[in-house]
C-alpha positions in Angstrom: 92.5 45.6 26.6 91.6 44.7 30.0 92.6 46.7 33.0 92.9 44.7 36.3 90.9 46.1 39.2 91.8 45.2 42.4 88.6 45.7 44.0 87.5 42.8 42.2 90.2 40.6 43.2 88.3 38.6 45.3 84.7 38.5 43.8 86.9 36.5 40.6 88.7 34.4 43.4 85.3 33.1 44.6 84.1 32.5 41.2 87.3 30.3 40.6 86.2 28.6 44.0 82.8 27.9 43.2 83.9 26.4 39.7 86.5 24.0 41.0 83.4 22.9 43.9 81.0 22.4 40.9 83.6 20.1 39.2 84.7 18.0 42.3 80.9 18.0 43.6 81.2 14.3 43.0 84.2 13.9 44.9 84.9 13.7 48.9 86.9 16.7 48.8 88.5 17.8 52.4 87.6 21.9 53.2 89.8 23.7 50.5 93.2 25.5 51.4 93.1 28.9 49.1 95.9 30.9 49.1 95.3 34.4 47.6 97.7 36.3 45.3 98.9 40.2 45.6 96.2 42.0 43.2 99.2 43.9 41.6 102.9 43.4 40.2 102.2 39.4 40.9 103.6 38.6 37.2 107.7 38.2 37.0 107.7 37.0 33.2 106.2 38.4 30.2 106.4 39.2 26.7 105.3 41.9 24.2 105.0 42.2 20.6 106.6 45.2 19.0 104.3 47.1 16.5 105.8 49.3 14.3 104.5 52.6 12.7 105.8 55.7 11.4 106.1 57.6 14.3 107.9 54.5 16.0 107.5 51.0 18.0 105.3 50.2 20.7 104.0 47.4 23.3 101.5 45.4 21.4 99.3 42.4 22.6 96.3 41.1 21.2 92.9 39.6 22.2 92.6 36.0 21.3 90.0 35.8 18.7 89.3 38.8 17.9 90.7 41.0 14.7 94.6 41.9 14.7 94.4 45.1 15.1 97.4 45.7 18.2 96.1 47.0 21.5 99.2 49.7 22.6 100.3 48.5 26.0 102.3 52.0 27.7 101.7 50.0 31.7 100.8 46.5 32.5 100.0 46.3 36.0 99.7 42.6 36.6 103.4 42.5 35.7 106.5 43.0 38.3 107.1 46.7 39.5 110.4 46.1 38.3 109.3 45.1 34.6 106.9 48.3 34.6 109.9 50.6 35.2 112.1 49.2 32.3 109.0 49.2 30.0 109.1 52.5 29.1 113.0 53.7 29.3 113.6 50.1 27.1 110.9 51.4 24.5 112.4 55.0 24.6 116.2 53.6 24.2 115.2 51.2 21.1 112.9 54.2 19.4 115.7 56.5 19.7 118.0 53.9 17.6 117.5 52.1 14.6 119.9 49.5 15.2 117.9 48.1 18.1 114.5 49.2 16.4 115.0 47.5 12.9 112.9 44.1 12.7 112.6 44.0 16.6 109.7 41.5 16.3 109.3 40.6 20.1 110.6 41.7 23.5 110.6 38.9 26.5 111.1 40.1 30.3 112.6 38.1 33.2 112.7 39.9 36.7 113.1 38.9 40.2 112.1 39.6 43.5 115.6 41.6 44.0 114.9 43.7 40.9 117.4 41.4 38.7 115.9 41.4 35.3 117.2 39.9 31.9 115.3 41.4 28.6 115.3 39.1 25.3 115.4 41.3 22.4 114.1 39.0 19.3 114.7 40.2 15.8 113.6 39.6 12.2 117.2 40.0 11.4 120.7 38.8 11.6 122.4 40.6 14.8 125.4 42.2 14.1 129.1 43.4 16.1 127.0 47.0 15.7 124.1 45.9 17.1 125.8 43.6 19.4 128.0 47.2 20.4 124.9 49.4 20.9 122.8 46.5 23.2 126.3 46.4 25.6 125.7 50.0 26.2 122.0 49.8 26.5 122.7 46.7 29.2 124.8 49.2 31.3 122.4 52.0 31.1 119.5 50.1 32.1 121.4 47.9 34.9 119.8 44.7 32.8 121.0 41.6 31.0 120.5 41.8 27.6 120.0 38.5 25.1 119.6 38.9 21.6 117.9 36.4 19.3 117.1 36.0 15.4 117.0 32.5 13.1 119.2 30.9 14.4 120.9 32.9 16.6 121.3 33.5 20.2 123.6 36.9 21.3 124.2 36.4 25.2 125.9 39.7 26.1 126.9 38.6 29.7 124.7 35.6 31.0 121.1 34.1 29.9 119.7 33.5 33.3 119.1 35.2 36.8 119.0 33.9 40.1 115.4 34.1 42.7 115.2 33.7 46.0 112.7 33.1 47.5 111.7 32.6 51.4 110.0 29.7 51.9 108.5 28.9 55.4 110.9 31.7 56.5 114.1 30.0 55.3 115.9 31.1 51.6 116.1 29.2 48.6 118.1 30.0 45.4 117.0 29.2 42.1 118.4 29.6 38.7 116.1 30.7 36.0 117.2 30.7 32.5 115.9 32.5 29.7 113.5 30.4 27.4 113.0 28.0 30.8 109.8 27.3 32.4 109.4 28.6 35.8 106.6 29.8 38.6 105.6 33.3 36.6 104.2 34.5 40.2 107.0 35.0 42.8 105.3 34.9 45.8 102.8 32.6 44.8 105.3 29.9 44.5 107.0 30.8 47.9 103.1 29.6 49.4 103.1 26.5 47.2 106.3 25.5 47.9 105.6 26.2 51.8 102.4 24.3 51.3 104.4 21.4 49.6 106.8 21.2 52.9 103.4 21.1 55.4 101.8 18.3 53.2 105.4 16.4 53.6 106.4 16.9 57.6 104.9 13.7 58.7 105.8 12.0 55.4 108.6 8.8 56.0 111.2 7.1 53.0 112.7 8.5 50.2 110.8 11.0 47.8 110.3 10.8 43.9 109.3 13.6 41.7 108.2 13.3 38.1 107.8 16.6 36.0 110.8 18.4 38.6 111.8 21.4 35.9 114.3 23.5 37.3 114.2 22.0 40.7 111.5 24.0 42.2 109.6 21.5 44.5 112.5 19.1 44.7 114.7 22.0 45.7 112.4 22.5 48.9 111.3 19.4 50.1 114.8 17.5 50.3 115.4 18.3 54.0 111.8 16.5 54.4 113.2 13.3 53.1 116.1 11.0 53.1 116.5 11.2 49.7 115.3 12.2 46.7 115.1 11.3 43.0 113.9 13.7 40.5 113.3 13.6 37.0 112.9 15.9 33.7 112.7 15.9 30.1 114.0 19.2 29.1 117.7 19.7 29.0 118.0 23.2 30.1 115.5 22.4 32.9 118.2 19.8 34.1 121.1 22.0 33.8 119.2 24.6 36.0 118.6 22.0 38.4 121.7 20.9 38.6 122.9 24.3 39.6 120.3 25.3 42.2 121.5 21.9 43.8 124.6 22.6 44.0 124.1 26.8 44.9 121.9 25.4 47.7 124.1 22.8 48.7 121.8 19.6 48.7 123.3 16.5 48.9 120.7 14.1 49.4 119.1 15.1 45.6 119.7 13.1 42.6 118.3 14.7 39.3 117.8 12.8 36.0 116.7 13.3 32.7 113.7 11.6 31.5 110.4 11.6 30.7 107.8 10.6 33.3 106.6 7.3 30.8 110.8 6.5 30.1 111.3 6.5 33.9 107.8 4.2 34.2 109.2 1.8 31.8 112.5 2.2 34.1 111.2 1.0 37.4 109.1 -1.3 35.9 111.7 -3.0 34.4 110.2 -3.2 31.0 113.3 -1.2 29.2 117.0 -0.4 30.4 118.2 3.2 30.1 121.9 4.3 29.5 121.1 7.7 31.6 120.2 5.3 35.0 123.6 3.8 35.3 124.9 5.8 38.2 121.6 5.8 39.9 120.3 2.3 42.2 117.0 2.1 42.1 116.8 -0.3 44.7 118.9 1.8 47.2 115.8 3.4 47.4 112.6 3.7 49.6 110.0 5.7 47.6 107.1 6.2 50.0 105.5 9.3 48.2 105.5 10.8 44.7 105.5 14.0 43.8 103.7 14.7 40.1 103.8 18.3 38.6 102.6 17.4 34.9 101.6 19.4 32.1 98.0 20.8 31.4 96.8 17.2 29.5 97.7 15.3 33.1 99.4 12.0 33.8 98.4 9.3 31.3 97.4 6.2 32.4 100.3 4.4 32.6 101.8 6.9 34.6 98.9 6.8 36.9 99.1 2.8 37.3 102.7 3.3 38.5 102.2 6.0 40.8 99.5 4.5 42.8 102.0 2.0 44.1 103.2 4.5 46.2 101.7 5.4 49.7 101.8 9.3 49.3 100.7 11.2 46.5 101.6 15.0 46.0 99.9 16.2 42.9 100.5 19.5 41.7 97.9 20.5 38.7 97.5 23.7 36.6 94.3 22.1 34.8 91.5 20.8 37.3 89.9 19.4 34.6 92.6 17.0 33.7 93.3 16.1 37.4 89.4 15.8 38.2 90.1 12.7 35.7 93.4 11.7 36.9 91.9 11.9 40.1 88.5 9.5 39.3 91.4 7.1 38.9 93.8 7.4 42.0 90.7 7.3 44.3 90.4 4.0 43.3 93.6 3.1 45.8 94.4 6.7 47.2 92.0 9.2 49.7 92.0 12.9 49.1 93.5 14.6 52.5 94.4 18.0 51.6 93.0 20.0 48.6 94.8 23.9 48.0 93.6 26.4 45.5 96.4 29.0 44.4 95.6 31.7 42.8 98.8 31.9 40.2 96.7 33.4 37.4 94.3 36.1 38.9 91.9 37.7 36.9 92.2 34.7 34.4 90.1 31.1 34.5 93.5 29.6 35.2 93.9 28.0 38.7 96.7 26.1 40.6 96.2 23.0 42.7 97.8 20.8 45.1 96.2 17.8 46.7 97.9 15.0 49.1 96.3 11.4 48.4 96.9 8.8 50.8 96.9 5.2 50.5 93.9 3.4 51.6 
């Protein structure tokens, strides 16, 4: 398995560099903004397999294309300090008790910067009152949140979500992050994007729309740069988090929706009506800039046409590949003015990326 060494933090960091200036090479790219992650604890999610063997369970992971044979995990140092001190008392309690040990297929951690953590527990098994009994106790001992899972089955022993915050530009925001939800694995990574979000947007004018929003993350932050915003998402539970870290940070000028970034194309383009817009006027507003956060396969191309209306562009990527293409396209209307490299992966090919495109 491989061991991180922080003395070659930065040597992969350059190489990450290098490859994202070999891919654009064609491209008027500005002078790249990197922002550089801790070498250590930067994770605040992950999950383990449990192995079992006679002598009892263990961390397991695996190496992608290699054999099956399970790699014993006893530290993992690119994860939260706070997820390396439950690792082993967690692993102790469930060996020492067969009613949290039998058919525990998978264990899924969710910290914070606080030290707030909430521990899945995913079984091969229906969970019982006895097994629901024995995890309460465990939850107390360990000062955790507990959730237990099997076919079908979700046990939430007290709540399914904890609450970040995170200082951004020296001001706090809260954010609700529930279990099974996608959010920003690396804490303070996303405090520097979001920061680097607000710079990009200071001198921005209008209204703001964001396509991809999740739980809010980027929307959250950048409403007190606009005079409104509209924000939309697919994924229910997404919403519902939204919802709540608009109202915990009391935001009034935000207006979240669910839909897909193509539905709300077809919406503002007038080609189709949609039930879920009938409390929001789309001509009440002024959209000046989008804001585009989609997944690894990047916006497809009608999704692309429609954004190019707009004068700004904030494009948040976790695939330069994808947004080297999506970007061949925008430059056709938009220039590249800002270009940031964050290092939310280290020690992996994985890189972040923001860029602000300008009308031409």
């Amino acid at each position: 398995m491989f061991t991180p060494d922080p003395a070659t933090y930065n040597t992969q960091l350059d190489s990450k560099i290098s490859n994202i200036q070999t891919l654009f090479s064609d491209t008027d790219l500005p002078e790249l903004e990197i922002f550089t992650s801790t070498p250590l604890h930067f994770r605040y999610r992950t999950e383990f397999r449990i192995w079992h063997t006679q002598d009892g369970c263990f961390y397991a992971m695996f190496e992608r294309g290699k054999n099956n044979a399970p790699h014993e995990v006893r530290t993992f140092p690119i994860a939260s300090q706070r997820i390396n001190e439950l690792m082993p008392r967690l692993l102790d309690a469930i060996n020492r008790d067969t009613c949290l040990s039998k058919k525990l297929f998978q264990v899924e951690f969710l910290t914070t910067l606080s030290g707030e953590a909430l521990v899945t527990l995913i079984y091969h098994k229906a969970l019982d009152g006895l097994w629901e009994t024995t995890a309460r106790d465990l939850q107390q001992q360990l000062g955790i949140h507990i959730i237990g899972r099997s076919r079908k089955q979700k046990v939430v022993l007290e709540k399914d979500w904890v609450l970040e915050e995170l200082s951004v530009a020296g001001s706090p925001l809260k954010y609700q992050q529930i279990e099974g939800g996608f959010t920003q694995p690396n804490a303070k990574m996303n405090e520097k994007m979001l920061a680097w979000a607000q710079s990009v947007s200071t001198s921005l004018q209008g209204d703001l729309l964001e396509l991809y929003c999740g739980n809010g993350n980027f929307s959250i932050a950048l409403a007190e740069k606009f005079n409104q915003v509209l924000a939309t998402e697919i994924s229910k539970t997404s919403i519902k988090a939204a919802q709540f870290n608009k109202e915990i940070n009391n935001i009034q000028n935000l207006q979240f929706v669910r839909m897909s970034a193509e539905e709300f194309t077809q919406a503002i383009q007038k080609v189709r009506e949609f039930r879920r817009l009938k409390d929001i006027d789309l001509e009440s507003y002024d959209f000046q800039t989008v804001l585009v956060d989609p997944p690894r396969a990047g916006l497809d191309d009608e999704s692309i046409k429609m954004i190019q209306a707009y004068d700004n562009i904030i494009y948040i990527s976790c695939n330069p590949e994808t947004l080297r293409q999506n970007l061949v396209q925008l430059s056709d209307t938009h220039t590249i003015k800002r270009y940031a490299v964050f290092d939310q992966f280290p020690y992996t090919h994985h890189v972040e990326s923001g860029v602000l495109l300008t009308k031409k």
